[in-house]
C-alpha positions as CSV (number, residue, x, y, z in Angstrom):
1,X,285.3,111.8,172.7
2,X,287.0,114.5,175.1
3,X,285.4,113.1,178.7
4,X,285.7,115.2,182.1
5,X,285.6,113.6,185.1
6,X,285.3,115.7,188.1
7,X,286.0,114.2,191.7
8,X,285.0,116.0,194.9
9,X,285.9,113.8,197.9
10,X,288.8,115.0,200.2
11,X,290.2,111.0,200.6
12,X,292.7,109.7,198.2
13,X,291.3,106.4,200.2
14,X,287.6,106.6,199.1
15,X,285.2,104.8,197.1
16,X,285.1,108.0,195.1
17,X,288.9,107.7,194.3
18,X,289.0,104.6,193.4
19,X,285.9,105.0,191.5
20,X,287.8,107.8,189.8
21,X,290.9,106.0,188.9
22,X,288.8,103.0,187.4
23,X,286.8,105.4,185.3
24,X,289.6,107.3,184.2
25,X,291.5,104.2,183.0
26,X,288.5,102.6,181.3
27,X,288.1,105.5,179.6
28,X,291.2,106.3,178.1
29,X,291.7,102.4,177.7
30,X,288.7,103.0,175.1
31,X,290.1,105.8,173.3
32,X,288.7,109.1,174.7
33,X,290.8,112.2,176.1
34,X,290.5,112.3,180.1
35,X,290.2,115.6,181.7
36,X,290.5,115.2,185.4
37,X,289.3,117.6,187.8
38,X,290.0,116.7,191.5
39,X,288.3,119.6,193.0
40,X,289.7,118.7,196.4
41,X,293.2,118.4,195.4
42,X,293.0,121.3,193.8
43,X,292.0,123.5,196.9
44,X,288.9,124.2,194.8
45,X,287.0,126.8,196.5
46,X,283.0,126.4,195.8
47,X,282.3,129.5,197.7
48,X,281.7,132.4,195.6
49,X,284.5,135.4,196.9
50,X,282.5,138.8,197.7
51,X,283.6,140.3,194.4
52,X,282.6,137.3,192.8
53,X,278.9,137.5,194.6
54,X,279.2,141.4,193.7
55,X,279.7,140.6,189.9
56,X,276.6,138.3,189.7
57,X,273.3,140.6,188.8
58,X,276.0,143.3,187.9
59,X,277.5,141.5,184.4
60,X,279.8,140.4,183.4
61,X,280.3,137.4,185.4
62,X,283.6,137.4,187.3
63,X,285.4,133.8,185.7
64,X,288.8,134.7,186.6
65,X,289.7,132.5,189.3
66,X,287.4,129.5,187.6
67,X,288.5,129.9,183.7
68,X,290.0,126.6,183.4
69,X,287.4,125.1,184.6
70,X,284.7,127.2,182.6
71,X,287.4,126.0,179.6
72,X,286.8,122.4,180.3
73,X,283.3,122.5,180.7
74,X,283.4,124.2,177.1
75,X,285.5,121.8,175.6
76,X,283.8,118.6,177.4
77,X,281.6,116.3,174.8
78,X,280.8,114.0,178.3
79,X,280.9,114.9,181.7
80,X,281.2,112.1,184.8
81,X,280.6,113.2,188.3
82,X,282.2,111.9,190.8
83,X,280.8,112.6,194.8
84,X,279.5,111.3,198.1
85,X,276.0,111.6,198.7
86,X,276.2,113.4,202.1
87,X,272.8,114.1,203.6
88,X,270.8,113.5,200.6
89,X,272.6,115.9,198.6
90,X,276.2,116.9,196.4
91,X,278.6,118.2,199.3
């Protein structure tokens, strides 16, 4: 099965890392592709850019800067999320 696993925590130290890793292994160690997104490593930006924001009601969508990401989330058969719980919510 073609799993992604996407981490957001900014600490290679965290719970969330090494919850990653573990996952990640036990995965693959079972057979299924691993796609690993670590949002924070990646300098993902969540924020949408103005043009971005600009694009929304207008159509098309403006994807550019997150294709490979839209691409994974296409391809992905499971998806594990990986994230701190900060205030009673996804950061």
């Amino acid at each position: 099965m073609r799993c992604l696993v996407v981490k957001a925590h900014p600490l290679a130290e965290s719970l969330c890392s090494s919850m990653t890793q573990r996952i990640v292994e036990f995965l693959r160690t079972n057979g299924h592709e691993v796609i690993l997104e670590d949002l924070d490593a990646q300098q993902f930006e969540a924020a949408m850019t103005a043009a971005e924001r600009a694009s929304y009601y207008d159509g098309p969508y403006t994807t550019e800067s997150v294709a490979d990401h839209v691409e994974h989330l296409r391809a992905a058969e499971a998806i594990v999320l990986i994230f701190p719980t900060w205030w009673f919510g996804p950061p």
